[in-house]
Backbone bond lengths (Angstrom), bond angles and torsions (degrees), N, CA, C in turn:
res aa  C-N    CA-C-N  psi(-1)  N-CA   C-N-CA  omega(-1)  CA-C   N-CA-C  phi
1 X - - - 1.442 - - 1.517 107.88 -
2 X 1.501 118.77 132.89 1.334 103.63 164.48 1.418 111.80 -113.76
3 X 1.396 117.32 176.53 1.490 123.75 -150.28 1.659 104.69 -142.32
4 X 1.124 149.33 97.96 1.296 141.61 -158.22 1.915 89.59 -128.75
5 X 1.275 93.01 112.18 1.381 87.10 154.69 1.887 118.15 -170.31
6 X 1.363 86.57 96.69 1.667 108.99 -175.32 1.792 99.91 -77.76
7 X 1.123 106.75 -21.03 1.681 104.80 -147.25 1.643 84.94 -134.76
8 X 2.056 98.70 -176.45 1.281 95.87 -160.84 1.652 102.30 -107.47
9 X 1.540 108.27 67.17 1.591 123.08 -157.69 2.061 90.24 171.37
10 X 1.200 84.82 122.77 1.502 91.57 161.25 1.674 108.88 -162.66
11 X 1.640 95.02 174.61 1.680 88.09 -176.54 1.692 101.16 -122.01
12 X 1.561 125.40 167.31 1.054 142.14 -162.68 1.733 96.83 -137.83
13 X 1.084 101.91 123.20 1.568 107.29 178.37 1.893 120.84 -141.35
14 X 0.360 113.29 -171.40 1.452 146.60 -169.07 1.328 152.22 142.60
15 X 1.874 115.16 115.77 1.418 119.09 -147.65 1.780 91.06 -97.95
16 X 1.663 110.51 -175.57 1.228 103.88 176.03 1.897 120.11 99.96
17 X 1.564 112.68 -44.29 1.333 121.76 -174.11 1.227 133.66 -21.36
18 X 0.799 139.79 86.54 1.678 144.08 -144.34 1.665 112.58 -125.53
19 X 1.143 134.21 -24.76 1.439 157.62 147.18 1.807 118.29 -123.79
20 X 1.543 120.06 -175.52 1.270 158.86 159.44 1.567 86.12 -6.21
21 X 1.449 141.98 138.07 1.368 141.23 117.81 0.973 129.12 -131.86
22 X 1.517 119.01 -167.42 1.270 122.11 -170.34 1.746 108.70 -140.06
23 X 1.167 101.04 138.42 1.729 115.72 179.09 1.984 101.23 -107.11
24 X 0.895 98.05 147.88 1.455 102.10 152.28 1.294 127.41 -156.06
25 X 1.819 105.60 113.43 1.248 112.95 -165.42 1.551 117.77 -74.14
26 X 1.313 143.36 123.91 1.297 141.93 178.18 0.908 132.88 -57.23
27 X 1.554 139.59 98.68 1.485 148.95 173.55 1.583 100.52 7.19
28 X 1.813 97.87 136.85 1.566 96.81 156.66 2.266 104.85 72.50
29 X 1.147 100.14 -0.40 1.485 119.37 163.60 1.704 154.73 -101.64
30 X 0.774 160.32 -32.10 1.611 159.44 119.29 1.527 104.99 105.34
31 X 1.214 101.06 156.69 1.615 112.47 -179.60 1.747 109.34 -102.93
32 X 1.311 111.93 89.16 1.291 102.21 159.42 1.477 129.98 -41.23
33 X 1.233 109.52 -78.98 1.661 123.56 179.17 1.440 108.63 -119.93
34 X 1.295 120.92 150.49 1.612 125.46 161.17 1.466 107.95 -130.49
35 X 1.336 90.07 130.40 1.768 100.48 171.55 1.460 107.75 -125.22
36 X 1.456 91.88 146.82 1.821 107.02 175.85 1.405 115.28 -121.65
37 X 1.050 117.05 109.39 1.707 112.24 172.10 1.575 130.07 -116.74
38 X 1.084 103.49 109.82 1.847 109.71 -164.00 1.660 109.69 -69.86
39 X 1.307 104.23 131.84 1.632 86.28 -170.01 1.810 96.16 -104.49
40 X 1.205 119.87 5.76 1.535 105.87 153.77 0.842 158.95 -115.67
41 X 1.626 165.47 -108.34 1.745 168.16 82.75 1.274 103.77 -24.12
42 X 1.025 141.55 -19.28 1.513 142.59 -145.96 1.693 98.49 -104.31
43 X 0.940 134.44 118.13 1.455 122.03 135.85 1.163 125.83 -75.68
44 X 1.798 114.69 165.49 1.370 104.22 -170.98 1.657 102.67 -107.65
45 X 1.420 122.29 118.22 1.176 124.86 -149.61 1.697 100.95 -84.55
46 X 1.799 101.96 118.02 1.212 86.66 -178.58 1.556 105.44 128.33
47 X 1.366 86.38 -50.91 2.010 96.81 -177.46 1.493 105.96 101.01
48 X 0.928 125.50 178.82 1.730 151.84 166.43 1.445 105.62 -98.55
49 X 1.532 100.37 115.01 1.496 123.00 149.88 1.607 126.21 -84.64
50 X 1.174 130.00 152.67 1.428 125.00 177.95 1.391 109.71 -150.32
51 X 1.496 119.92 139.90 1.254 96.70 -149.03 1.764 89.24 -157.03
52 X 1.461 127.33 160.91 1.329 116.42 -178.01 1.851 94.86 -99.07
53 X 1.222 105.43 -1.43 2.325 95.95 -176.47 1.899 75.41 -116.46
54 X 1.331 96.04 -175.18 1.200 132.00 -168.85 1.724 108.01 -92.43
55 X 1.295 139.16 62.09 1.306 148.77 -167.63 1.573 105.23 135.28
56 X 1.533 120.92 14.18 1.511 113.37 -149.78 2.018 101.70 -91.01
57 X 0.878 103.11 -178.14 1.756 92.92 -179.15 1.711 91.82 -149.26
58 X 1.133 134.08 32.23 1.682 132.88 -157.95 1.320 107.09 -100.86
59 X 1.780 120.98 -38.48 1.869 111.14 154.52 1.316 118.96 -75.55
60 X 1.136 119.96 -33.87 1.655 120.54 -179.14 1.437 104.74 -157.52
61 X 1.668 86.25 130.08 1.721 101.50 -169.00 1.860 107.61 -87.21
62 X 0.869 139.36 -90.53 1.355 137.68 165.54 1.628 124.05 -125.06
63 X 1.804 110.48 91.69 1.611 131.21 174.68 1.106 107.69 -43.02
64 X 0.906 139.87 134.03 1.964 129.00 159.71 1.807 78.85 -83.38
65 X 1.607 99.43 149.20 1.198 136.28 157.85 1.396 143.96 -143.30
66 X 1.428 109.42 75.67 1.324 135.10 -158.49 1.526 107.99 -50.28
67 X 1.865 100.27 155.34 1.587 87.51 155.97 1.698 134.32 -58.54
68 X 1.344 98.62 151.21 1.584 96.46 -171.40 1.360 124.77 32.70
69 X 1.327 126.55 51.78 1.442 146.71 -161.61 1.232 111.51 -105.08
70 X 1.145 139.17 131.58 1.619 135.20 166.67 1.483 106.90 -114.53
71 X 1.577 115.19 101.76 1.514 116.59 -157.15 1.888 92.41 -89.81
72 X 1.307 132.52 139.41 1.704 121.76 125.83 1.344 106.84 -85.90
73 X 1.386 105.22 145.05 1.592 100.09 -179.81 1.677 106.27 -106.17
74 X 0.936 109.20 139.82 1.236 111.15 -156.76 1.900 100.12 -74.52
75 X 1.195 115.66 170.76 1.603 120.24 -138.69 2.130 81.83 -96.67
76 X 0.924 109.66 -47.58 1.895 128.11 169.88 1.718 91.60 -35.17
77 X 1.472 133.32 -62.39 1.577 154.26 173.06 1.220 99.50 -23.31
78 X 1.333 125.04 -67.66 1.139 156.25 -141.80 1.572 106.67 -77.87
79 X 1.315 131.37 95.61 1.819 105.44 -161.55 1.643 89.67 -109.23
80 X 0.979 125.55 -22.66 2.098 108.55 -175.45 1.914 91.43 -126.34
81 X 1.192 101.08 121.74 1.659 104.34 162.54 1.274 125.11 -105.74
82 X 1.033 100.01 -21.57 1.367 119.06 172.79 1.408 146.04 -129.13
83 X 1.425 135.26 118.13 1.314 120.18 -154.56 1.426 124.82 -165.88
84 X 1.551 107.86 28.55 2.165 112.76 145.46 1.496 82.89 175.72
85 X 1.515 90.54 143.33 1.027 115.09 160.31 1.742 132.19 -66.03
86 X 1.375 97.45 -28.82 1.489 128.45 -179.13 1.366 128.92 -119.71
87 X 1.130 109.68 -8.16 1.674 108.38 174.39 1.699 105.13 -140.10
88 X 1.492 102.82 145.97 1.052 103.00 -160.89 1.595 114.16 -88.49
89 X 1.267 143.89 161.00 1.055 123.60 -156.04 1.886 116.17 -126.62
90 X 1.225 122.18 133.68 1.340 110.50 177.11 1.566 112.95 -115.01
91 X 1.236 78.06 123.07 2.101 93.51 162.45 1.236 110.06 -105.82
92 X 1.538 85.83 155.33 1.654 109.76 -177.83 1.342 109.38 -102.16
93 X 1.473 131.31 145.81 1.512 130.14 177.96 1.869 103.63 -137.32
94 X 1.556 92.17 104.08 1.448 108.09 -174.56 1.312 102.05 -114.27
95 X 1.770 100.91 157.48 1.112 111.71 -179.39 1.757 104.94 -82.22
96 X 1.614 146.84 161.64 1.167 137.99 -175.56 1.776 92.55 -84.43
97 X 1.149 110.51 -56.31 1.457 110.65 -152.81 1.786 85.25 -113.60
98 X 1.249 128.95 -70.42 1.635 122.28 -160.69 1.834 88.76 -167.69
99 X 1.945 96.54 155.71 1.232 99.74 -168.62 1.778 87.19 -90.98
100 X 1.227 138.60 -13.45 1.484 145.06 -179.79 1.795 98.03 59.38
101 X 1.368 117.38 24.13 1.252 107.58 160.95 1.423 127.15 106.37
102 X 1.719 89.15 -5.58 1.601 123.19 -171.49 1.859 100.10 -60.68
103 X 1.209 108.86 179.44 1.855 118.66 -153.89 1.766 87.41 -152.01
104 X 0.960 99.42 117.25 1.924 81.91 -165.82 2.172 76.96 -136.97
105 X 1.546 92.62 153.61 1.685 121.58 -165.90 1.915 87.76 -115.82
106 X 1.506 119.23 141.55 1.301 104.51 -176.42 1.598 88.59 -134.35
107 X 1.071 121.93 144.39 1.377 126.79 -147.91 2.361 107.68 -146.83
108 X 1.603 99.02 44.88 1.570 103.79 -179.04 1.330 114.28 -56.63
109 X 1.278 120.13 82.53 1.793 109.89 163.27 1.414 127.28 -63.68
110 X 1.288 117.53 112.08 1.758 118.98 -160.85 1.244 118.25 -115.69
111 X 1.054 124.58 126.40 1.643 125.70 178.12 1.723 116.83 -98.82
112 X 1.368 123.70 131.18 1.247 106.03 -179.91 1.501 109.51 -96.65
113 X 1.820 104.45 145.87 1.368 118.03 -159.51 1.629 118.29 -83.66
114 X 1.560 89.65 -36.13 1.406 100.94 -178.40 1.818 123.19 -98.05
């Protein structure tokens, strides 16, 4: 994962996605925008869930993520952006049904709150 944050906005990424992961957003932080971009033939059948437990669907219920797709998810998508001031937070990003093999780019644009 990389982590860039000079300013009071940074992004959190990780390319590669191939199964189940995990983000963790940093205390005192929020999700501006999230983008997903699949870098193969594959869709991910089912869509992308995101979730703060481990099966959870409570930031994002099911993304479609097309082949070779470069999703923004729209900000409406997005149901918790924000969530401690003090502890840092991990989401889960599951596939609903199967990733079918898909290669997915994860793209958290984050603003800090505090």
């Amino acid at each position: 994962m990389t982590f860039f944050a000079s300013a009071p906005i940074a992004v959190l990424s990780k390319f590669g996605v191939t199964a189940n992961e995990t983000f963790v957003i940093p205390a005192g932080w929020g999700i501006s925008r999230l983008i997903i971009a699949n870098t193969t033939a594959n869709a991910v059948t089912g869509g992308i869930r995101i979730g703060t437990t481990d099966g959870g669907a409570d930031v994002v219920v099911a993304q479609p993520v097309g082949a070779g797709a470069i999703v923004f998810v729209e900000d409406a998508t997005v149901l918790k952006k924000y969530f401690s001031d003090t502890v840092d937070q991990t989401l889960y990003a599951q596939a609903v049904v199967a990733w079918n093999s898909a290669s997915l780019r994860f793209f958290f644009v984050i603003i800090r709150m505090v």
